[in-house]
C-alpha positions as CSV (number, residue, x, y, z in Angstrom):
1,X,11.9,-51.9,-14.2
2,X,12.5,-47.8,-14.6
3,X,13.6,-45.9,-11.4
4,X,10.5,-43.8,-11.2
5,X,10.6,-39.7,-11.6
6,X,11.3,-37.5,-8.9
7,X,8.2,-36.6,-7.1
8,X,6.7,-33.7,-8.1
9,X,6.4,-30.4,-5.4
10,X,2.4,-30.5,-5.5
11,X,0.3,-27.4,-3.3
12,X,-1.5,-28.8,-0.4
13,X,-4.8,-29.8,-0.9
14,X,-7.7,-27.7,0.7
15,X,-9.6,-29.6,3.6
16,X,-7.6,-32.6,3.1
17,X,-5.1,-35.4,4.3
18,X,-2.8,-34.5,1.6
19,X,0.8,-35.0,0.7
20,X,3.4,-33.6,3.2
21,X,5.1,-30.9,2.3
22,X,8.7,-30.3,1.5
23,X,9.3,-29.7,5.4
24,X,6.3,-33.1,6.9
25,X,5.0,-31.8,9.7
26,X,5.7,-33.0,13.5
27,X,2.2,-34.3,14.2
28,X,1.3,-34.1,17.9
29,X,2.9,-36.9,20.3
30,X,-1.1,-38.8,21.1
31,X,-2.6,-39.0,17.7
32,X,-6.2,-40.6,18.3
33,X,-5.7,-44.8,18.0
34,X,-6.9,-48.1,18.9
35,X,-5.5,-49.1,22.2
36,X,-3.1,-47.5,24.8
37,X,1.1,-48.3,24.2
38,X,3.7,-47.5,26.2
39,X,6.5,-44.5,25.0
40,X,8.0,-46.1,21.9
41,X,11.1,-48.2,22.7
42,X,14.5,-47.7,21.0
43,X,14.4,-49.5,17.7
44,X,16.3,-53.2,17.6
45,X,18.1,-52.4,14.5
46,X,18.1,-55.8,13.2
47,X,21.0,-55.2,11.1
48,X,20.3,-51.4,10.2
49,X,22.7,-49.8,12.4
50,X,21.8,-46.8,10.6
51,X,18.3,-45.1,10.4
52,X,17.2,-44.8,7.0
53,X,16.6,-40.8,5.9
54,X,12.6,-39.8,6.5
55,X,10.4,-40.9,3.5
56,X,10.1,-38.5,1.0
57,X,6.4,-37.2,-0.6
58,X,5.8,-40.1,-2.8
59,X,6.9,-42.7,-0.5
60,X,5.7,-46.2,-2.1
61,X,3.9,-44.3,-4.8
62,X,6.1,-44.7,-7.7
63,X,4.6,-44.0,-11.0
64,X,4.0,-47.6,-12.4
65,X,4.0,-48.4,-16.0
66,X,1.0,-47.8,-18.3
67,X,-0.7,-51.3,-19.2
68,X,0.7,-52.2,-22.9
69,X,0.3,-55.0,-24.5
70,X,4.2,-55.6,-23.8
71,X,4.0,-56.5,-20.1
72,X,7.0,-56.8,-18.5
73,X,8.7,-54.0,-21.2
74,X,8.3,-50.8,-19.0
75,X,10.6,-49.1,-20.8
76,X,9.3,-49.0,-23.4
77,X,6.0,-47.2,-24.3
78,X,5.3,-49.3,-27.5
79,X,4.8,-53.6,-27.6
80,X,7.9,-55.7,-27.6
81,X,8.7,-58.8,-29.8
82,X,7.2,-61.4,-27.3
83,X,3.9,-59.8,-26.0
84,X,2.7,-58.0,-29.1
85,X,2.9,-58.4,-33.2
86,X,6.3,-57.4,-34.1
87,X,5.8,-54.1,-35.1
88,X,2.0,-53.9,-34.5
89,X,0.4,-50.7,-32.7
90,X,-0.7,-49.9,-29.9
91,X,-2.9,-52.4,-27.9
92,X,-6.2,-50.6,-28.5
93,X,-7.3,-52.0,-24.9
94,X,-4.5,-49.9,-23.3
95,X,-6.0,-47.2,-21.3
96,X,-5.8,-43.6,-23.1
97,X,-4.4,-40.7,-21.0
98,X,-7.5,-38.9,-19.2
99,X,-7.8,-35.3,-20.1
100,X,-6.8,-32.6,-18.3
101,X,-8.7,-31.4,-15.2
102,X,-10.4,-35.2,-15.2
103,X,-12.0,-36.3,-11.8
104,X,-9.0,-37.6,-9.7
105,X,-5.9,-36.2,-11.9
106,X,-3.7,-33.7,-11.0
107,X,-5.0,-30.3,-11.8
108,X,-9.0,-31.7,-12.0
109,X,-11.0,-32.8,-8.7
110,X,-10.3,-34.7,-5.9
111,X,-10.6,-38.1,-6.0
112,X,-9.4,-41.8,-6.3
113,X,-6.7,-42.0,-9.2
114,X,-5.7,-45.4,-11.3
115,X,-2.1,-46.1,-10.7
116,X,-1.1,-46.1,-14.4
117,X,-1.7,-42.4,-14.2
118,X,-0.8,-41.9,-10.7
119,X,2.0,-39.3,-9.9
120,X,4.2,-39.8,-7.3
121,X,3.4,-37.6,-3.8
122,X,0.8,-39.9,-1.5
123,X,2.4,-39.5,1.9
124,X,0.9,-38.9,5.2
125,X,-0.1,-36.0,7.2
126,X,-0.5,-37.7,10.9
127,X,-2.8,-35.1,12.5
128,X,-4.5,-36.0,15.8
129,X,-7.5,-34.6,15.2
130,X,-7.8,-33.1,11.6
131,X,-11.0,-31.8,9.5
132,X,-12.0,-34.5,6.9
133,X,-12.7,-33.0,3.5
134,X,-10.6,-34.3,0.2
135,X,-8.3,-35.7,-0.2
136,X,-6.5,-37.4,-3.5
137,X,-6.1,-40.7,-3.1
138,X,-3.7,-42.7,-4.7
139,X,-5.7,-46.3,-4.9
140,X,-3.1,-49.3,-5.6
141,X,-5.0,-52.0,-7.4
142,X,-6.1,-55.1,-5.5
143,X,-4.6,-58.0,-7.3
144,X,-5.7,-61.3,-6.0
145,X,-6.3,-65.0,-7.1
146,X,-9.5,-67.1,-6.2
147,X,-10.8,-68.5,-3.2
148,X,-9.1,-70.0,-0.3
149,X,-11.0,-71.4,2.7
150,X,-9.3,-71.9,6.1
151,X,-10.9,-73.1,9.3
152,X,-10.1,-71.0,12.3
153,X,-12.0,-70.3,15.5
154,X,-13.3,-67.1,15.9
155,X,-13.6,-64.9,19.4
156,X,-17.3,-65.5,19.4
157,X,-15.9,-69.1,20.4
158,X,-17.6,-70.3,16.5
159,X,-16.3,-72.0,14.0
160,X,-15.4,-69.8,10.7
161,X,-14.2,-70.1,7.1
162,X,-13.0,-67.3,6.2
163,X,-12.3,-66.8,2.4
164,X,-10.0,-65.1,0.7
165,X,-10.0,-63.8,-2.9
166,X,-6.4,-62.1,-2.3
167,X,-3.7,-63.7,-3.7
168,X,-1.4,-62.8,-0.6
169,X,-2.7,-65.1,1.9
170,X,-3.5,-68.4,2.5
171,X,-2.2,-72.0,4.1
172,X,-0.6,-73.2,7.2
173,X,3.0,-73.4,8.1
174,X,4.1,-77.0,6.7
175,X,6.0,-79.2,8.9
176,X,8.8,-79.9,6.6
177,X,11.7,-78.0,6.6
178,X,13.0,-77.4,3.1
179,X,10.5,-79.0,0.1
180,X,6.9,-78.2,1.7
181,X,4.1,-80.6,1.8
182,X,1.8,-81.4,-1.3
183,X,-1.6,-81.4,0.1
184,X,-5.5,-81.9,-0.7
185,X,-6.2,-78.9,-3.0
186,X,-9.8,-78.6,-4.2
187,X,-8.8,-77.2,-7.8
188,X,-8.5,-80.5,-10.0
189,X,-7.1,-81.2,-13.2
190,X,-9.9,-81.3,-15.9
191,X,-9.4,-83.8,-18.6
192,X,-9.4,-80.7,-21.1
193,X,-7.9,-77.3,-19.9
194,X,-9.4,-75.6,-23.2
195,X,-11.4,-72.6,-21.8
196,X,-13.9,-70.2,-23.5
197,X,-15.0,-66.7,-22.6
198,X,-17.8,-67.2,-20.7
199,X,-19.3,-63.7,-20.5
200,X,-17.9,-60.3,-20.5
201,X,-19.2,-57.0,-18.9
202,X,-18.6,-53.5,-21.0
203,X,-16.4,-50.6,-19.2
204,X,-19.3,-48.8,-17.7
205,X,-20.0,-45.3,-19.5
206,X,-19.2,-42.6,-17.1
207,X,-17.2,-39.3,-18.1
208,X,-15.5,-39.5,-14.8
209,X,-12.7,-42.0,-14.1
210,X,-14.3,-43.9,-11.4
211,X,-12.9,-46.6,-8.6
212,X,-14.7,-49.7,-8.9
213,X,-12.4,-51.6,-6.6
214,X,-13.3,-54.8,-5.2
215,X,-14.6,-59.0,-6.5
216,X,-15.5,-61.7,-5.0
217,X,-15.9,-65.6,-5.8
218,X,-18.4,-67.3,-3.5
219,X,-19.6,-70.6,-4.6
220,X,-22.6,-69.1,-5.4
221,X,-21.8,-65.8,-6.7
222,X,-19.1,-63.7,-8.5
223,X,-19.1,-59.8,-7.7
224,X,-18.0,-57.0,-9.0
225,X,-17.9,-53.6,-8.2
226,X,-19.0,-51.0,-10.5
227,X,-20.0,-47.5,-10.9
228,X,-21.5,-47.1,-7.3
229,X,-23.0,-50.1,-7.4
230,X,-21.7,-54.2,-6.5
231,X,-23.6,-56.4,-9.2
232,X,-23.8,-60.4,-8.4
233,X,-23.7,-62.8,-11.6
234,X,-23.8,-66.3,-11.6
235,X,-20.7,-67.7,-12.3
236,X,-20.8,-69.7,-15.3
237,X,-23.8,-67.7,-17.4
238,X,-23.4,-64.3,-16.2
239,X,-26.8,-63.9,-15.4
240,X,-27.3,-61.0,-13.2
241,X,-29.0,-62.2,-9.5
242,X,-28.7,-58.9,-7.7
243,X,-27.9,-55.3,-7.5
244,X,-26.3,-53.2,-4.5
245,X,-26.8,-49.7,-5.1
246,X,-24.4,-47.3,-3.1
247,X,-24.3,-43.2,-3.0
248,X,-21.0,-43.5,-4.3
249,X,-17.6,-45.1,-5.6
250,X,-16.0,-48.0,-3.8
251,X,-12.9,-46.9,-2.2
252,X,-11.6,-49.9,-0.7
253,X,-12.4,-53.2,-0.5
254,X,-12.3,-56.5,2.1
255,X,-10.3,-59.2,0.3
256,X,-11.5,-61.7,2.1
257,X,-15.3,-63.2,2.6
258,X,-16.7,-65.0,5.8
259,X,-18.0,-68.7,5.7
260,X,-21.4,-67.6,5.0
261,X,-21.0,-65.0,2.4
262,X,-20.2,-62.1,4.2
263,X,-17.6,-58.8,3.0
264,X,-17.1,-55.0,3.2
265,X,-16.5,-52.1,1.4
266,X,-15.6,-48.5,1.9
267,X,-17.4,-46.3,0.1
268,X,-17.6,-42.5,-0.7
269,X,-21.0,-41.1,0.1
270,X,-21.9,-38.7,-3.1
271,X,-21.0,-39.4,-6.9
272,X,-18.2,-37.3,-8.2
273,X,-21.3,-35.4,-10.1
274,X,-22.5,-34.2,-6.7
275,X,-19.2,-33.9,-4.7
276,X,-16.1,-34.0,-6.6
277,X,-14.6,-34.0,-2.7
278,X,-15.8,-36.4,-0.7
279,X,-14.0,-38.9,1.3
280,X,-14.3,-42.1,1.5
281,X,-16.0,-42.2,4.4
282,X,-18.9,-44.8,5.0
283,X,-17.9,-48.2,5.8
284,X,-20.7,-50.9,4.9
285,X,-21.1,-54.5,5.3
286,X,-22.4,-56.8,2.4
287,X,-24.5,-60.2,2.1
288,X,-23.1,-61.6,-0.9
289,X,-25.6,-64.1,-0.8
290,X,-28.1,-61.9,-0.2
291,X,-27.2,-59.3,-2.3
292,X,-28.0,-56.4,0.3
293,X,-26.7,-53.9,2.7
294,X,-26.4,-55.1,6.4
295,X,-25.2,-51.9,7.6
296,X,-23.8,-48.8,7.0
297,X,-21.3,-46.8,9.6
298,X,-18.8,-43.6,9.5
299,X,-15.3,-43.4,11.9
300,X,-15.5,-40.0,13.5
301,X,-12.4,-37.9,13.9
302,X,-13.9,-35.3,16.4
303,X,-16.7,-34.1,15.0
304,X,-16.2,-35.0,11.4
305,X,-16.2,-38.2,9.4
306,X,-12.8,-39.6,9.3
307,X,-11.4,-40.6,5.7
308,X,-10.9,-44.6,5.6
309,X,-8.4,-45.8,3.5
310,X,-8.3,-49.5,4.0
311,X,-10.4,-52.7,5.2
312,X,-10.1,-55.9,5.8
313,X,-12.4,-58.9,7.5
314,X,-11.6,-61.1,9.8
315,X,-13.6,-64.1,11.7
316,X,-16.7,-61.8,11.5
317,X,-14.9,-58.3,12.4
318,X,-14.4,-55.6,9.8
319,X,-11.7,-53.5,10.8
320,X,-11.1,-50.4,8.9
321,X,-7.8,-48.0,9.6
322,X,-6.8,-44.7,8.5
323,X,-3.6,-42.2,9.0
324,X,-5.9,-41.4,12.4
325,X,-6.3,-45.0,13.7
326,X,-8.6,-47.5,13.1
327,X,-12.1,-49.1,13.9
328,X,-13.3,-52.3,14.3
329,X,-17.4,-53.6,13.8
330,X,-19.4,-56.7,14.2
331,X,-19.6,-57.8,10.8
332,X,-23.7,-59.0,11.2
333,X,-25.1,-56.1,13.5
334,X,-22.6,-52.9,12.7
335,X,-21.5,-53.0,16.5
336,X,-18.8,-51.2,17.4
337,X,-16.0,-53.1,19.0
338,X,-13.3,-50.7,19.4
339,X,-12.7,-47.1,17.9
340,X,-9.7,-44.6,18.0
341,X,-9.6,-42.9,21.2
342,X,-8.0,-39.3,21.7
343,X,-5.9,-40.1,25.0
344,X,-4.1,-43.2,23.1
345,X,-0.6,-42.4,22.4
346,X,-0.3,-45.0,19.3
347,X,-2.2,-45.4,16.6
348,X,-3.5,-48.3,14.1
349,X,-2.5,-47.4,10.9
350,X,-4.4,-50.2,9.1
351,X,-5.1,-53.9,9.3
352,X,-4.5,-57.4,7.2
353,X,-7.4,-59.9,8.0
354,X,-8.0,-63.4,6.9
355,X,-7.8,-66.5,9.2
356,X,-6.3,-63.6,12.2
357,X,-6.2,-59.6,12.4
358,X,-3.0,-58.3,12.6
359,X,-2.7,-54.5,13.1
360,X,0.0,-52.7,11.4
361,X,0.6,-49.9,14.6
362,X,2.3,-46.5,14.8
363,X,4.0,-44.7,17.4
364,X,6.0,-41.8,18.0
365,X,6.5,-38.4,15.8
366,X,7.3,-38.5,11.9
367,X,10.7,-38.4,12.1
368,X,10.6,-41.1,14.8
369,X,8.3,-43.7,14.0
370,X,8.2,-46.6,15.5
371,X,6.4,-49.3,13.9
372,X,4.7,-52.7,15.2
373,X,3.3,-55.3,13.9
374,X,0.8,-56.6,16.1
375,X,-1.4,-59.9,15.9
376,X,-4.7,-58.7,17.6
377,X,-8.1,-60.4,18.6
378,X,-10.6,-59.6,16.1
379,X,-13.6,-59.1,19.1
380,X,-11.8,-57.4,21.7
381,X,-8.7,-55.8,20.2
382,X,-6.4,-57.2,23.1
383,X,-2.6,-57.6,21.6
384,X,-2.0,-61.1,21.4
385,X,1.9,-60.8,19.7
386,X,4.0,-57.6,19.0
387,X,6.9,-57.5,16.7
388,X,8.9,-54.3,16.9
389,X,10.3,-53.0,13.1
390,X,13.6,-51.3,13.0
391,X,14.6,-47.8,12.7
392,X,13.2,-45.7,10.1
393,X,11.0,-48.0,8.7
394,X,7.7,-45.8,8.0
395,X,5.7,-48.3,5.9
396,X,5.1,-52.3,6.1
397,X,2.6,-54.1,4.5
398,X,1.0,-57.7,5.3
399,X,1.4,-60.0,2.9
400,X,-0.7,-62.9,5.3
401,X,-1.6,-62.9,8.5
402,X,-1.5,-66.6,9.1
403,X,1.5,-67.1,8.3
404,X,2.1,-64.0,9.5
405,X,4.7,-62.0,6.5
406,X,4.8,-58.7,6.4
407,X,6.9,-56.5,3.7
408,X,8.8,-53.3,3.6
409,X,11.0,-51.4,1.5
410,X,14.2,-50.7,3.9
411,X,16.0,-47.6,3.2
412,X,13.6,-46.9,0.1
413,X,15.3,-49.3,-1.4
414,X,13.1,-50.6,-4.3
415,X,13.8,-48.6,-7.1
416,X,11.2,-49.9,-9.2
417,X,8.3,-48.9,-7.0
418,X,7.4,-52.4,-5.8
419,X,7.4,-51.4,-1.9
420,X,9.2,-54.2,-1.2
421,X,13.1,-54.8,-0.5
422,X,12.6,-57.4,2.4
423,X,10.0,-59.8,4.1
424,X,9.8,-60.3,7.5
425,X,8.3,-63.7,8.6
426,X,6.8,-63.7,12.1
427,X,5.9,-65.9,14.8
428,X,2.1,-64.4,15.6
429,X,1.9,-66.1,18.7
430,X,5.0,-64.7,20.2
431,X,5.8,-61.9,18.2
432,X,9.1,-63.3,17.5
433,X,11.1,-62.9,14.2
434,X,11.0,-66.1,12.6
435,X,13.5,-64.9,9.1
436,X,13.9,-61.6,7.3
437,X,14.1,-62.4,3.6
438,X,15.8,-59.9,1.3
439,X,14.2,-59.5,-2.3
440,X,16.2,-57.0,-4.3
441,X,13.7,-55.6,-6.9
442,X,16.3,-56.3,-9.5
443,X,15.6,-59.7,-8.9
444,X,12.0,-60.0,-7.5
445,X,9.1,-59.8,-8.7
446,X,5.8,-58.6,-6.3
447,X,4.2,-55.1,-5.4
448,X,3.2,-54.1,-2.5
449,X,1.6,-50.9,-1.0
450,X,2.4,-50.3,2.6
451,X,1.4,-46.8,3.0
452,X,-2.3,-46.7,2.7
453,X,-3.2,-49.8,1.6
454,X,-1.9,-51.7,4.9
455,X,-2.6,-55.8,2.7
456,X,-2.2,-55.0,-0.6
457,X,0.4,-57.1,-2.2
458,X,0.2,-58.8,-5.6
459,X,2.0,-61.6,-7.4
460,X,3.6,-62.7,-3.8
461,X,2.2,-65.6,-1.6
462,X,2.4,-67.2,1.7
463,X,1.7,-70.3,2.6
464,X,2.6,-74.3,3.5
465,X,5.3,-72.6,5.5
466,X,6.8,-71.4,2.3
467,X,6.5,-67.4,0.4
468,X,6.3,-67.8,-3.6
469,X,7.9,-65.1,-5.1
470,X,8.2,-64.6,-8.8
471,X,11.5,-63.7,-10.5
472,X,11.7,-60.4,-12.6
473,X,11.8,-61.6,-16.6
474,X,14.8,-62.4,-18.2
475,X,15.0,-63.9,-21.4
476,X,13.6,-67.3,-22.9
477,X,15.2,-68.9,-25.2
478,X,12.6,-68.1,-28.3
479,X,13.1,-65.8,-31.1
480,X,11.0,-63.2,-29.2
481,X,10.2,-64.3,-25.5
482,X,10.7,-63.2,-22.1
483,X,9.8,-65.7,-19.3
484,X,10.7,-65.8,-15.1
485,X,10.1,-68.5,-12.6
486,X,8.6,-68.8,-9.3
487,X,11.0,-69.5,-6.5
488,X,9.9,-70.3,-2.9
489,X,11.8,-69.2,0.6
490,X,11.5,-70.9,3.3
491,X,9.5,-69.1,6.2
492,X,11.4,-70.5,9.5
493,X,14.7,-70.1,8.0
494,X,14.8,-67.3,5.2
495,X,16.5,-69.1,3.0
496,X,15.2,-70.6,-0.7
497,X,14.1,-74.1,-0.8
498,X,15.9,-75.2,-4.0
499,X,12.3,-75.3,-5.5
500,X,12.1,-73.5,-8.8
501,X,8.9,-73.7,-11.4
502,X,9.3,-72.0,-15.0
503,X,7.0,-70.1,-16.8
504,X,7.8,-70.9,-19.9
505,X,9.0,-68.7,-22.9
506,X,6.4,-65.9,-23.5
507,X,4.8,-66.6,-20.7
508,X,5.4,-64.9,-17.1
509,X,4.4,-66.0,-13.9
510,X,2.1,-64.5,-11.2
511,X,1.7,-66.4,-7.9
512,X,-2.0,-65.9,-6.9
513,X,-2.9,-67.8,-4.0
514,X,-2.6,-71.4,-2.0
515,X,-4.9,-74.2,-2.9
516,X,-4.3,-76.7,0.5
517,X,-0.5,-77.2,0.0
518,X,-0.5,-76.5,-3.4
519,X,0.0,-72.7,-5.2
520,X,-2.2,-71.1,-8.0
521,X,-0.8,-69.1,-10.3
522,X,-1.6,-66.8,-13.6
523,X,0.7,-67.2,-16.7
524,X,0.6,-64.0,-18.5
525,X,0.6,-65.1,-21.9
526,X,2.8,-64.5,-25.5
527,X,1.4,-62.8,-28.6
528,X,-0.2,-65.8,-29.7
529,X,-1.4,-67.7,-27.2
530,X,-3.9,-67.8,-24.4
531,X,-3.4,-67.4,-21.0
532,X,-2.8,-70.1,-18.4
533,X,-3.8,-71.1,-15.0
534,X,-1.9,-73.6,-13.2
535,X,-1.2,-75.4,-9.7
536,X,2.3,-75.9,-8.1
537,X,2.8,-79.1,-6.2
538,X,3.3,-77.8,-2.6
539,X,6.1,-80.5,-2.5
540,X,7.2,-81.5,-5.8
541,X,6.8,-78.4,-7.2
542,X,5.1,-80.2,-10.4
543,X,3.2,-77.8,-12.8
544,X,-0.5,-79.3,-13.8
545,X,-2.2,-76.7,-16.3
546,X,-6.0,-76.0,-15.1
547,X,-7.2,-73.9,-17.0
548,X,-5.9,-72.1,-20.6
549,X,-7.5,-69.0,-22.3
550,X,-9.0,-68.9,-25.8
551,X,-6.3,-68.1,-28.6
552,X,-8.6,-66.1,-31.0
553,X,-7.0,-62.2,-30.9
554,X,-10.0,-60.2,-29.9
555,X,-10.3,-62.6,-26.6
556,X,-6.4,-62.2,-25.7
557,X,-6.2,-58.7,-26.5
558,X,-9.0,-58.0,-24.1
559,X,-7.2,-60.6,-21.4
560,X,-4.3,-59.1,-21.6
561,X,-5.4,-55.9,-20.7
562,X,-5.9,-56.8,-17.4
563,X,-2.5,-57.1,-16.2
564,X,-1.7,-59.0,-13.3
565,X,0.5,-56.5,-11.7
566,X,-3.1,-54.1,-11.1
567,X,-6.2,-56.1,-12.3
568,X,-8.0,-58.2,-10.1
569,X,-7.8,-61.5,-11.0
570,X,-9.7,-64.9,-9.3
571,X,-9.8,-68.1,-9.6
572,X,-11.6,-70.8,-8.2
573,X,-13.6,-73.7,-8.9
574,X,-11.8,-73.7,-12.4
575,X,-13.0,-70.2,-13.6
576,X,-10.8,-67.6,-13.5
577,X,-12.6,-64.2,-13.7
578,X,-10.1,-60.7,-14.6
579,X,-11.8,-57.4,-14.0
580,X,-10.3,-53.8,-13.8
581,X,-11.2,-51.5,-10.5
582,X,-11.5,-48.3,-13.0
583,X,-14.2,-47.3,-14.7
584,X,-13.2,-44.4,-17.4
585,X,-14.5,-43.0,-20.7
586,X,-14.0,-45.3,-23.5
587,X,-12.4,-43.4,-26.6
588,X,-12.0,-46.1,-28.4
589,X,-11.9,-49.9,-29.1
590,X,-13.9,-52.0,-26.8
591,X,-12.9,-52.0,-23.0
592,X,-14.2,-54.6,-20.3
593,X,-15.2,-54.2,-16.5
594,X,-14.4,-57.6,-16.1
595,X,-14.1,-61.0,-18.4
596,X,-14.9,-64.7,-17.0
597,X,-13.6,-68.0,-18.5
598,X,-13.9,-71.3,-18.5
599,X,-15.2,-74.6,-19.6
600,X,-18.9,-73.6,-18.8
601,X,-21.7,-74.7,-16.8
């Protein structure tokens, strides 16, 4: 991938969070958090004698390629021989370049902006107390795969299954030390794998590039955000069952959904018609099997709503954090279990939920952060664990919280914009550092987007006491392919397990999620061919094909404009549904909210 442009000097945005400046500010030494810390400790080092420099405007938002029709060709604006017709044009699908002065782009209103257009210059402003109005906010997409239940006990002393429809979570830590364990998935083989497009929902028309972040894969239902509004269909027919209207755009989105039905959003509270500045502000709770609103709350900062930039769920807390601390609410009845609190001298930057809550915590000035990683319980907020991150590291992101992985980009080392140069694997009952694992980007595949968007990582997953990592494309040996391989590191030791699965040529890997002991994954397809769903033996590492995509060109043009590296993509009880969290003006050609395949009812 393309070392991404210098980061533009942008003016500071009126009444906002926005970018620091040349010169970041100091903020004060008690910004508003979640729970009392002691003065930051000196930083362990762990092999970075050296602190990094500070994090320059634009830390973790690299510009990342526009979708084309050659994925995995950043280079190069126009398809390559392997993922387009030699010599054809441009994927009609492709998003065009908004116009100037459009809602969310430089130089036109605040507000959410998709990351094939976004400019490099997201960083923080870490005011104690600061005046919410807008701000721009860079949205990285959610990527994700399916469903994945685990049992865990929650700190109402209940049983829970939490789901997850990320594709960065999911699984126990296996008992074996170097192959993993193959065990009981609930995706089977079908005697066919030949899918068909099931149903397909138009971009919505809106002259406003709008966030419609956020899907979810019940066994009931399959929703979707859309243009301030979450729409249930059934998930074979497509029939609509139920409409949640909202004042505004999604902003953020839970990835994960309790055992019976249960998510959150954050949400802005006027259209961009009627406030081209608001913040994403109002954090609601959703009945997905319902198909209503349970609750509706704000985070104040003082006596203004504070700007939320991430949630997650958890057992049955939703816990949303912000660059002023986070919040945390009973999930049923919108009770407030813990808020930011002036006095605190440390601050909860954002959380990654799932089977535990782990709190990604700052303390100290901007220049001297220090930065824990913090397993938490979901009803109380008591600290549990506390890992300590070393020395100028600003930004980490949770890949899983159980196993507990986090990710960081050490030094700003990625130079492709992924956010990631290492993963740190973590006891979360201890707080002890299990392995650091070092991904050079020039090798690795996976994106990650620590600094507002504390648990979003695509293509990467944890699980059976393994991480599945793809491999950057190199390659095949056809006339016109590229291809990489999924490789898997062992979480107790750091080290790679030997076990290797290729994509194929023309086809590239994207890990998704677990599947018992067993890993999902997406195979981005060639010119001519469909896409593919798969499952990884946890143990063997044998490759059994689930699911594969219609060849006809109309269908694969429109799949292959949800790329993996920024669409949403699930998967579970063997449909796999693809949807895009922007809705824009359509120009031209047909463009899809979101497409659903499989072998039918």
């Amino acid at each position: 991938m393309t070392q991404p442009p210098e980061p533009p000097n942008q003016p500071p945005q009126q009444g906002g969070f926005g970018p620091p400046q040349d010169q970041p500010p100091t903020p004060p030494a008690t910004p508003p958090g979640l729970r009392k810390n002691p003065p930051p400790q000196p930083p362990p080092g762990y092999g970075y004698p050296q602190q990094p420099p500070a994090p320059q405007p634009g830390y973790g938002y690299p510009q990342p390629p526009q979708p084309q029709p050659g994925y995995g060709y950043p280079q190069a604006p126009q398809p390559q021989p392997g993922y387009g017709y030699p010599g054809a044009p441009q994927n009609p699908y492709a998003q065009p370049t908004p116009p100037a002065g459009a809602y969310g782009y430089p130089g036109g209103p605040a507000g959410p902006v998709p990351p094939q257009y976004a400019q490099p210059g997201g960083g923080r402003n870490n005011t104690a107390l600061v005046v919410i109005v807008a701000a721009v906010v860079v949205i990285a997409l959610i990527v994700g795969g399916g469903i994945w239940y685990a049992k865990s006990s929650g700190g109402d002393g209940k049983k829970h299954d939490t789901a997850s429809s990320s594709g960065g979570t999911g699984g126990k830590n296996g008992q074996d030390g170097s192959g993993g364990t193959s065990s009981g998935g609930t995706e089977k083989a079908p005697s066919n794998p030949a899918a068909k497009l099931l149903f397909k929902v138009p971009m919505p028309g809106t002259k406003d590039t709008v966030a419609t972040t956020g899907s979810w894969l019940t066994d009931k239902v399959y929703a979707k955000s859309g243009v301030a509004q979450i729409v249930g269909y059934d998930p074979a027919t497509g029939a609509k069952l139920w409409t949640v209207k909202l004042p505004g755009p999604v902003c953020a989105a839970s990835k994960y959904v309790t055992a019976d039905d249960k998510t959150a959003v954050v949400f802005q509270p006027k259209t961009p018609a009627q406030d081209n500045g608001a913040a994403c502000s109002q954090v609601a709770a959703i009945d997905l099997g319902k198909g209503t609103r349970l609750w509706t709350k704000t985070v104040k900062n003082g006596d203004y709503a504070g700007n939320l930039e991430n949630v997650t769920v958890s057992q049955h807390t939703v816990a949303v954090g912000s660059t002023n601390g986070g919040a945390a609410f009973d999930i049923d009845t919108g009770k407030v279990r813990w808020q930011p609190k002036p006095e605190d001298s440390c601050y909860d930057a954002g959380y990654g939920g799932g089977p535990k809550l782990v709190a990604v915590r700052k303390c100290g000035s901007y220049d001297n952060r220090q930065l824990h990683i913090q397993t938490i319980d979901p009803v109380s907020g008591k600290v549990i664990s506390d890992y300590k991150m070393g020395a100028g590291i600003e930004y980490a992101s949770v890949v899983s919280s159980d196993p507990l992985v986090v990710a960081a980009d050490i030094g700003d080392s990625a130079k492709d914009g992924s956010g990631i140069s290492d993963y740190f694997s973590i006891d979360n009952k201890t707080g002890k550092l299990l392995a650091r694992i070092s991904a050079p980007s020039d090798r690795y595949g996976g994106r990650c987007d620590g600094v507002t968007r504390i648990e979003d990582c695509r293509e990467v997953v944890a699980g059976n006491g393994r991480l599945y990592v793809p491999t950057e494309e190199q390659d095949g040996n056809g006339t016109y392919g590229r291809t990489n391989e999924i490789i898997a590191f062992d979480l107790a030791t750091g080290k790679q397990t030997g076990q290797r699965a290729e994509a194929g040529d023309g086809y590239t890997f994207s890990p998704l999620r677990m599947d018992g002991g067993n890993l999902i994954a997406y195979k981005h397809p060639p010119y001519d061919k469909g896409g593919q769903v798969v499952s990884i033996d946890g143990g063997s590492f044998k490759v059994t094909e689930l699911l594969e995509n219609p060849a006809a060109r109309d269908v694969r043009q429109a799949e292959t404009s949800m790329l993996p590296e920024y669409a949403e993509i699930r998967f579970g009880h063997g449909r796999l549904y693809m949807s895009s969290v922007f809705a824009h003006k359509v120009s031209y050609g047909k463009e899809y909210l979101l497409l659903a395949f499989g072998a039918g009812a």
